[in-house]
C-alpha positions as CSV (number, residue, x, y, z in Angstrom):
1,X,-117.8,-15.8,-74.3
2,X,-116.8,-18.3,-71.8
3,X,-114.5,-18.2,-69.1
4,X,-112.5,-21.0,-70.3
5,X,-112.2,-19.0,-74.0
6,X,-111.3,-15.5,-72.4
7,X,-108.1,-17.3,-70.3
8,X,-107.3,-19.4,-73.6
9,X,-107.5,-15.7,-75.8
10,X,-105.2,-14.0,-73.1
11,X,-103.0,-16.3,-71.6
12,X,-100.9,-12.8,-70.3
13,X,-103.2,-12.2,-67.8
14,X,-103.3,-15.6,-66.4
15,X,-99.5,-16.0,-66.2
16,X,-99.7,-12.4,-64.7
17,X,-102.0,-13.1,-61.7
18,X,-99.8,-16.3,-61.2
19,X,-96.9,-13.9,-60.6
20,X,-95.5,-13.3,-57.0
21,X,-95.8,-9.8,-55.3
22,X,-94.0,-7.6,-57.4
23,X,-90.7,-6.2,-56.0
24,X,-91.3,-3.3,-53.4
25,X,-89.5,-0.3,-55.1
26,X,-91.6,-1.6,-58.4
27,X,-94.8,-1.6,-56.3
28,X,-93.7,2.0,-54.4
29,X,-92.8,3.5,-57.9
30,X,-96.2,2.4,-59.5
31,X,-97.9,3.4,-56.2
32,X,-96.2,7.1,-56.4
33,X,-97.3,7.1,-60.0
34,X,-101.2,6.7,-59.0
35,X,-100.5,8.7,-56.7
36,X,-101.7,6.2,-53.4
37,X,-98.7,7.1,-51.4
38,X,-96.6,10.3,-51.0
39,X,-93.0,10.2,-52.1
40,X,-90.4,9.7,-49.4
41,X,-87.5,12.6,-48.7
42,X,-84.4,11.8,-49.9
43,X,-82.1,12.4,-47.2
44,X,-78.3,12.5,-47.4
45,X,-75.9,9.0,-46.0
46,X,-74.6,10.8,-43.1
47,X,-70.8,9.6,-42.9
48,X,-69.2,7.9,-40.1
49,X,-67.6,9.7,-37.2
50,X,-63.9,9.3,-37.9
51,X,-62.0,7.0,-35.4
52,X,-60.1,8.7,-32.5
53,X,-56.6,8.3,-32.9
54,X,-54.5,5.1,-31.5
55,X,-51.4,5.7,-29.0
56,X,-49.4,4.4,-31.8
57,X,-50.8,7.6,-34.5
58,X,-50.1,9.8,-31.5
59,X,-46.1,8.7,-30.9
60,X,-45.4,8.3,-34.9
61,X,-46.1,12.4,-34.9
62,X,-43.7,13.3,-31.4
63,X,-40.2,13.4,-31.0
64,X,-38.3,10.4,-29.6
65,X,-38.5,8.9,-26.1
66,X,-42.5,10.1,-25.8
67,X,-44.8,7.5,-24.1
68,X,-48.6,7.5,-24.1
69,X,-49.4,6.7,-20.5
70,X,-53.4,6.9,-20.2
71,X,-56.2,7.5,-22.2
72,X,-59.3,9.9,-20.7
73,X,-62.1,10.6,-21.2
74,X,-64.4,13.3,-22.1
75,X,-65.9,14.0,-18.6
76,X,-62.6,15.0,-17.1
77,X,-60.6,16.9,-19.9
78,X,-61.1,20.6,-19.5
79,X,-64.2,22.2,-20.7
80,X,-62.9,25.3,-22.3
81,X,-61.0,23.2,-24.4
82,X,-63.7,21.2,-25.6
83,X,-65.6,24.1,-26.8
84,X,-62.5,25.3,-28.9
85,X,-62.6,21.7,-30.2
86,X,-66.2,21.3,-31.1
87,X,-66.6,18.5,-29.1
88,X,-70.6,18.9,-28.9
89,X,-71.0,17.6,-32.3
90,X,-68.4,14.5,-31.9
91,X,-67.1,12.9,-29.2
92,X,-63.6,13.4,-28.3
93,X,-60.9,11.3,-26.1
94,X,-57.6,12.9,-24.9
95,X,-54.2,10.7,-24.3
96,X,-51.7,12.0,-21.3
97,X,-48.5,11.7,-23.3
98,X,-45.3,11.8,-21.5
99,X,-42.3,13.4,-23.3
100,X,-38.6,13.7,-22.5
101,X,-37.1,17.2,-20.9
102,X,-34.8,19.3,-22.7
103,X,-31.5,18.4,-22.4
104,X,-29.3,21.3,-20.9
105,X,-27.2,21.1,-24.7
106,X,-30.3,22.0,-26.8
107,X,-31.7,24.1,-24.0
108,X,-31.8,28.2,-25.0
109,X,-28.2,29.7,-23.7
110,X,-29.1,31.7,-20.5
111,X,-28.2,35.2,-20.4
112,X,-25.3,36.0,-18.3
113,X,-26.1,38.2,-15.8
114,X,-25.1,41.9,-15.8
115,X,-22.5,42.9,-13.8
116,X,-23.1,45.0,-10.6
117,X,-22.1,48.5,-11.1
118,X,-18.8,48.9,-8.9
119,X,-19.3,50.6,-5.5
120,X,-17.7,54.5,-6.1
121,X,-14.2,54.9,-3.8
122,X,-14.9,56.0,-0.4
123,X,-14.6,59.6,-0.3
124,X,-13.1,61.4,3.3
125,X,-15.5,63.7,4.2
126,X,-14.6,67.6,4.1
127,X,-13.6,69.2,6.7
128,X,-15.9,72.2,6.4
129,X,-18.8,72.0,5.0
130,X,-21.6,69.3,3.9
131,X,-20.4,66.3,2.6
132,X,-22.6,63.2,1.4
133,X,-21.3,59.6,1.2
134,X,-24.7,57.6,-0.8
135,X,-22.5,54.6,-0.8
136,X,-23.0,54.6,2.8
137,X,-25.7,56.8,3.7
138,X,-24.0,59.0,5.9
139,X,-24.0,63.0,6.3
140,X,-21.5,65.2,7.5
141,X,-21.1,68.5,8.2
142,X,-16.8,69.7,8.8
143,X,-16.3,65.8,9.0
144,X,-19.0,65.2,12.3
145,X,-21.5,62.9,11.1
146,X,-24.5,63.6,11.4
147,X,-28.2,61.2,13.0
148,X,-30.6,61.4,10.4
149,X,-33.9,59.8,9.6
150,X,-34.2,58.0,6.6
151,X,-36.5,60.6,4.9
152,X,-33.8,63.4,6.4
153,X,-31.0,61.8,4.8
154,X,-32.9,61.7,0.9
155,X,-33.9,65.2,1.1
156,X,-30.4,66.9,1.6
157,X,-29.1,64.6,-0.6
158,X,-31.6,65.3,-3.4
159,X,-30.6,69.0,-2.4
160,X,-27.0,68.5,-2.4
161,X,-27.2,66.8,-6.0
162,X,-28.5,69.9,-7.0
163,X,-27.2,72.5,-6.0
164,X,-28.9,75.9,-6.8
165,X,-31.7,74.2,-8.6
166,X,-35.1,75.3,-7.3
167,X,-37.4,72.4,-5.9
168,X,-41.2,72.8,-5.4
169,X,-42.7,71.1,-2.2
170,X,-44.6,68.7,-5.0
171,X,-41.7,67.6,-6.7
172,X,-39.7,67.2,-3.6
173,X,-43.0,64.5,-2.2
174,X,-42.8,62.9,-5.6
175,X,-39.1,62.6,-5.3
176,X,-38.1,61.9,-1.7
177,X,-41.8,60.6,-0.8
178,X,-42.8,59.0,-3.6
179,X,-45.6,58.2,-5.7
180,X,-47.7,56.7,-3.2
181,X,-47.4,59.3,0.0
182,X,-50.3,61.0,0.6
183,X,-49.7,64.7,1.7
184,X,-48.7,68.2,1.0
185,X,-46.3,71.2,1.3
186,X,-46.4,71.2,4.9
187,X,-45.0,67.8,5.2
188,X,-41.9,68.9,3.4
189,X,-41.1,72.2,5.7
190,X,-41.4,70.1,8.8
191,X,-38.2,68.2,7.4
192,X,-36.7,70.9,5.9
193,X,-37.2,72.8,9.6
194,X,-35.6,69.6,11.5
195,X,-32.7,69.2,9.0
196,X,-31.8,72.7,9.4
197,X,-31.5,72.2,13.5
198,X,-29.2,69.6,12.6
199,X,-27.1,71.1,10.0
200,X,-26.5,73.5,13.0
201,X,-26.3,77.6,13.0
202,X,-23.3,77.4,10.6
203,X,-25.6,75.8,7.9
204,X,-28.6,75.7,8.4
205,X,-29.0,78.8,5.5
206,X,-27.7,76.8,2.8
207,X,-31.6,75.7,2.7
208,X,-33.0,78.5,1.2
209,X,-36.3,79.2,1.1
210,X,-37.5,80.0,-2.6
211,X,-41.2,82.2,-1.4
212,X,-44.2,80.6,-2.7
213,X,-42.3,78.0,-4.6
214,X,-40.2,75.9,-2.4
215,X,-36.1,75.3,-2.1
216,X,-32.9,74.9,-3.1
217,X,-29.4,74.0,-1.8
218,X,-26.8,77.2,-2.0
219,X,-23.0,75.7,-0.8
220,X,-21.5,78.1,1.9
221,X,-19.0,79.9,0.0
């Protein structure tokens, strides 16, 4: 059989050849059915990063009289906050946003201040005996006052306060001394044995010594 007979019998494959390149996903799909080339993965449109916010979305969200004043950028806002924020998988921009102070009407009412306890009345000292103004941090004994150090005047009036309670040397360092002195019994008879020289031979014994325990105030009678 000719040539000439064989196109005129099958004109199809003729007009076939004549044909342009076939479409490329026709030609890829054929290909994938033969097996010639591997299929390609499918992979997923990856959306777009979402736009930062304008100035203008920022003020329609805060209260009147707020102003956007400056826009920065990533490299200078704070890194901790960044973190919090995720900003390693998108990039973020931050806006300096100035907004009015409170006004003193719709600021929080302020406390008023609690009075100072009044001062107690003056009080003449006695004249015999040991008296003790704390007002005033004087000592006297039958109306004389009395030079004492600081640490002299707190323990006889701890004492006085108390009168026949019993005092160990470590409660009378934690009271008089306070937490943070550093030290022991003997520090506490050293006191007691100058405030007795000044209470004088009249009162000195109203310090009593309690034997093994400490001391304790006893009034003269």
């Amino acid at each position: 059989m000719s040539y000439a007979a064989t196109a005129t019998a099958t004109p199809h494959l003729r007009a076939v050849r004549s044909l342009p390149n076939l479409a490329p996903a026709a030609a890829t799909a054929a290909e994938h059915r033969r097996g010639a080339v591997p299929p390609r993965p499918v992979t997923a449109a990856v959306p777009a990063a979402a736009p930062a916010p304008t100035p203008e979305t920022l003020l329609a969200g805060l209260q009147d009289g707020a102003a956007v004043v400056a826009a920065l950028p990533q490299s200078v806002l704070p890194q901790g906050l960044l973190a919090q924020l995720g900003a390693a998988n998108s990039p973020l921009v931050g806006y300096l946003v100035l907004v009015p102070a409170e006004s003193p009407a719709s600021a929080a009412p302020v406390a008023p201040l609690a009075e100072a306890p009044a001062a107690r009345p003056f009080t003449r000292p006695a004249d015999n005996g040991i008296s003790v103004d704390l007002d005033r941090r004087n000592a006297y004994v039958d109306g004389s006052l009395l030079d004492l150090t600081y640490l002299e005047f707190e323990l006889l009036a701890h004492l006085t306060e108390h009168p026949h309670r019993v005092h160990t040397r470590d409660q009378l360092v934690h009271t008089v001394w306070g937490y943070g002195h550093v030290g022991d019994g003997r520090t506490v008879d050293v006191h007691v044995a100058r405030l007795r020289r000044k209470l004088g031979a009249a009162y000195r014994d109203t310090i009593v010594t309690v034997r093994r325990v400490g001391y304790k105030y006893a009034p003269a009678a």
